[in-house]
C-alpha positions in Angstrom: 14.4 18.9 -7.5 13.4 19.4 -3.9 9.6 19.9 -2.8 9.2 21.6 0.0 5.5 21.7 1.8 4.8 23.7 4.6 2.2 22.8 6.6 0.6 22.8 10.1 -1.3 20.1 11.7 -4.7 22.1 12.1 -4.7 23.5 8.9 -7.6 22.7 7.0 -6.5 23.5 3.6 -3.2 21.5 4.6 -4.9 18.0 5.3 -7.4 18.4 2.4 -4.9 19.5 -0.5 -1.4 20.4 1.0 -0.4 16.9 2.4 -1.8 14.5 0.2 -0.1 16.4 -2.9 2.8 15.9 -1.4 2.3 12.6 -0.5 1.2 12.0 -4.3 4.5 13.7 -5.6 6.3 11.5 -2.8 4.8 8.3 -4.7 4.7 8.8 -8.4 8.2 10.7 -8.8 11.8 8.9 -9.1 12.9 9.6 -5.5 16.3 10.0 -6.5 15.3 12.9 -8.7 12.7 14.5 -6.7 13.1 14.7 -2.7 9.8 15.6 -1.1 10.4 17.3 2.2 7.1 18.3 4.5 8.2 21.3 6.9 5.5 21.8 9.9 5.5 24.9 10.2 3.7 26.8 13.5 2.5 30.6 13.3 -0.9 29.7 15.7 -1.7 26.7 18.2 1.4 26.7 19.4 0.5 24.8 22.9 -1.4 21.8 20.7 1.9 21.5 18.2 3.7 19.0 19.8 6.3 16.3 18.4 4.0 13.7 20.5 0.9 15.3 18.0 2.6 15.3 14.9 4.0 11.8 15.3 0.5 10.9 16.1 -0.6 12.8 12.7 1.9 11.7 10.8 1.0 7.6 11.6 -2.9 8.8 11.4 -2.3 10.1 7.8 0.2 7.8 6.3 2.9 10.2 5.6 5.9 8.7 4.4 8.2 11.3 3.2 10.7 13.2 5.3 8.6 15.7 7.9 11.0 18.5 9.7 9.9 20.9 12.4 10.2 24.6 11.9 12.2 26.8 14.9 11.0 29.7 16.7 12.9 32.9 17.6 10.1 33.5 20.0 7.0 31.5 22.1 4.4 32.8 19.6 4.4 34.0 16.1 5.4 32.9 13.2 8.3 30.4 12.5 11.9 30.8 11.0 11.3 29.3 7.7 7.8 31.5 7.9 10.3 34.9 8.4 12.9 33.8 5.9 11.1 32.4 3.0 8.0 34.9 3.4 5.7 32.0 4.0 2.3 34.0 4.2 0.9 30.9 5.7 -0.2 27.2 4.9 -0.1 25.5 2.9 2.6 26.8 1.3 4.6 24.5 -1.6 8.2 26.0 -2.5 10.0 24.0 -5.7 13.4 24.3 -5.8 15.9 23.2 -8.5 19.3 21.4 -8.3 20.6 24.3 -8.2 18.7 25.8 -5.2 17.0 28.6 -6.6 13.7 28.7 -5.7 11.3 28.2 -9.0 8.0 28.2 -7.2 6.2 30.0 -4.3 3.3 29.3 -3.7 0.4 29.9 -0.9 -2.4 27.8 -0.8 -4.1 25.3 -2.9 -1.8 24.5 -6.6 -3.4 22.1 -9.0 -1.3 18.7 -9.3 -1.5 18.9 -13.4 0.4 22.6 -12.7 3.1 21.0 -10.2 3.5 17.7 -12.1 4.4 19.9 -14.9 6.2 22.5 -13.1 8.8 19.6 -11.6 8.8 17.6 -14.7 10.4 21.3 -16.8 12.8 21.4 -13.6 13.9 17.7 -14.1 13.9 18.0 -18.3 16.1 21.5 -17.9 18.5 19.6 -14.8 18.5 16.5 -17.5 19.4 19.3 -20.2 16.3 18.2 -22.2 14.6 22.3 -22.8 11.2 21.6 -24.0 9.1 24.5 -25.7 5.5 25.8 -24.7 3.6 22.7 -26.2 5.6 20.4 -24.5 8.3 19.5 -27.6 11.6 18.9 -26.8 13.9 21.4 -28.3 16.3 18.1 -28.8 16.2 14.9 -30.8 12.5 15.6 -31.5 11.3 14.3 -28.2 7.2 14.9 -27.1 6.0 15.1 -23.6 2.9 13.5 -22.8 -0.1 15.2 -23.2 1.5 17.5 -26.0 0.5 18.4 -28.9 3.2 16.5 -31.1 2.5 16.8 -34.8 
């Protein structure tokens, strides 16, 4: 399962909610099931969206997942990733599954209890363990937590 988090540097929303999620999913998740991947991702600011900044973010913050930077086709305006994914802006949280179809698209703020569940269904159903609305497995009588197991 690969979390992908766009973000920019001056985004409000991003260093409140966006980036510690992911740093959060980065932490608690088997990082050899679930690769967390932060993309910085420039539609505004261009001129104050330097590698030298974001290294300088990225120590201030404690970020220690894999950060990429998006491309541009032109000075200004939105990215690549922004024009191919239909970003509408940040921060944006994509969840894609092992087999690279994209499962969630999301702009702005998603609870954790919503994502934690979201990747946990993508890693049951890669694992081949289907659960049903409450959270029972559909196999050898298995309960997530938090579900309703009688």
């Amino acid at each position: 399962v690969v979390v992908l988090g766009a973000f920019q540097m001056l985004c409000p929303g991003c260093v409140t909610n966006g980036l510690p999620q992911l740093q959060r999913i980065h932490d608690y998740f088997d990082k050899a099931v679930v690769k967390v991947i932060g993309l910085h991702t420039v539609f505004e600011h261009h001129a104050a969206m330097t590698p030298v900044s974001l290294a300088a973010f990225v120590h201030e913050y404690r970020l220690t997942f894999p950060i990429a930077v998006d491309g541009h086709d032109e000075e200004s305006g939105p990215s690549l990733s922004m024009k191919r994914l239909g970003l509408r802006g940040t921060p944006s949280l994509l969840l894609i599954d092992s087999l690279g179809k994209i499962r969630l698209h999301q702009f702005g703020h998603v609870g954790d209890l919503l994502v934690g569940a979201t990747i946990q269904r993508l890693i049951d159903e890669q694992s081949g363990i289907a659960t049903d609305i409450a959270g029972r497995s559909e196999a050898a009588g298995v309960c997530t937590v938090g579900a309703d197991c009688t």
